[in-house]
C-alpha positions, 0 to 999 in steps of 0.5 A, spaced: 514 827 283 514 821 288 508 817 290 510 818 297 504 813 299 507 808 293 515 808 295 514 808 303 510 804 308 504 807 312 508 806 318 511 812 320 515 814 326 515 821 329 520 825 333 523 831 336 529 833 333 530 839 338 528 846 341 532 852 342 529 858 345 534 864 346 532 870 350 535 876 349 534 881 355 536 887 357 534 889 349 531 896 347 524 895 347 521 898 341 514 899 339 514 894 332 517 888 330 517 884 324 517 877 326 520 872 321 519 865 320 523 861 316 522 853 314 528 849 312 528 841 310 533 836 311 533 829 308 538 823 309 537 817 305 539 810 308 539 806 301 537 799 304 532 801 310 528 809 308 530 816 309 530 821 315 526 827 314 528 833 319 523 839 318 524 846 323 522 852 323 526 858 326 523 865 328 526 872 331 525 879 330 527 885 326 530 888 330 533 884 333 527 882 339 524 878 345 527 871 343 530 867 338 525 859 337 527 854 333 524 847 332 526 841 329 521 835 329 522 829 324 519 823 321 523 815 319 520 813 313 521 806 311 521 803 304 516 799 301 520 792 300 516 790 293 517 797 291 523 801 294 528 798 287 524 802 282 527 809 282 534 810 283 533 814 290 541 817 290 539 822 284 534 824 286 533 831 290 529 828 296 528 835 300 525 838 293 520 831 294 518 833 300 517 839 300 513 838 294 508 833 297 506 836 304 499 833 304 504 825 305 508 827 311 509 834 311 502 837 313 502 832 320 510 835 322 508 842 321 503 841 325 507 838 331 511 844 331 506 850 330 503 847 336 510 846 339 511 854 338 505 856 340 506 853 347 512 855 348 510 863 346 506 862 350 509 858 357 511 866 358 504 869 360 504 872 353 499 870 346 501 864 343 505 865 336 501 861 332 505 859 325 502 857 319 501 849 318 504 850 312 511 852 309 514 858 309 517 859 302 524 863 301 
């Protein structure tokens, strides 16, 4: 396992990648609904500056129901210089990582984007989805 805090800088920088919210009217209203809530990671390694973390989160129904929400928000991770040399960045599976370490950089990202879904499930009037800030495993 990489020791995030040995490998990268304190100084992270954080934004939001995208949001795309889908309505679906003119649907059937039914009764029940199960919602999903799937996870997925990205991450691009720049071998001379850092890596780019890409985390969303994406949620709809079965069936197929109000809306669709997806949220993606990511962090720039640079290297630490004295340190950055002693693992070979280019075969290691750095999603895997991260995903794996979420108390480094992973805890504060979901966070932003289980706030994220919670406003906007709730811009509409309606009781707030509240995600879990952790990842979802699938």
């Amino acid at each position: 396992m990489i020791d995030f805090e040995r490998y990268f800088l304190n100084e992270q920088q954080f934004f939001l990648n995208g949001v795309s919210y889908k309505t679906n009217q003119g649907i059937e209203q039914l009764s029940e609904y199960k919602l999903k809530c799937t996870d997925s990671i990205t991450v691009d390694l720049d071998i001379q500056n850092g890596i780019r973390i890409i985390f969303t989160r994406a949620l709809n129904f079965e069936p197929e129901g109000l809306f669709v929400l997806e949220v993606s928000y990511g962090a720039l991770l640079s290297f630490n210089p004295d340190t950055k040399n002693e693992v070979d960045w280019k075969h290691i599976n750095l999603a895997e990582e991260v995903r794996n370490s979420e108390g480094f950089i992973m805890h504060n990202i979901i966070s932003k984007v289980a706030l994220l879904i919670a406003e906007i499930t709730a811009a509409g009037a309606q009781v707030p989805i509240i995600t879990p800030p952790n990842m979802t495993r699938q």
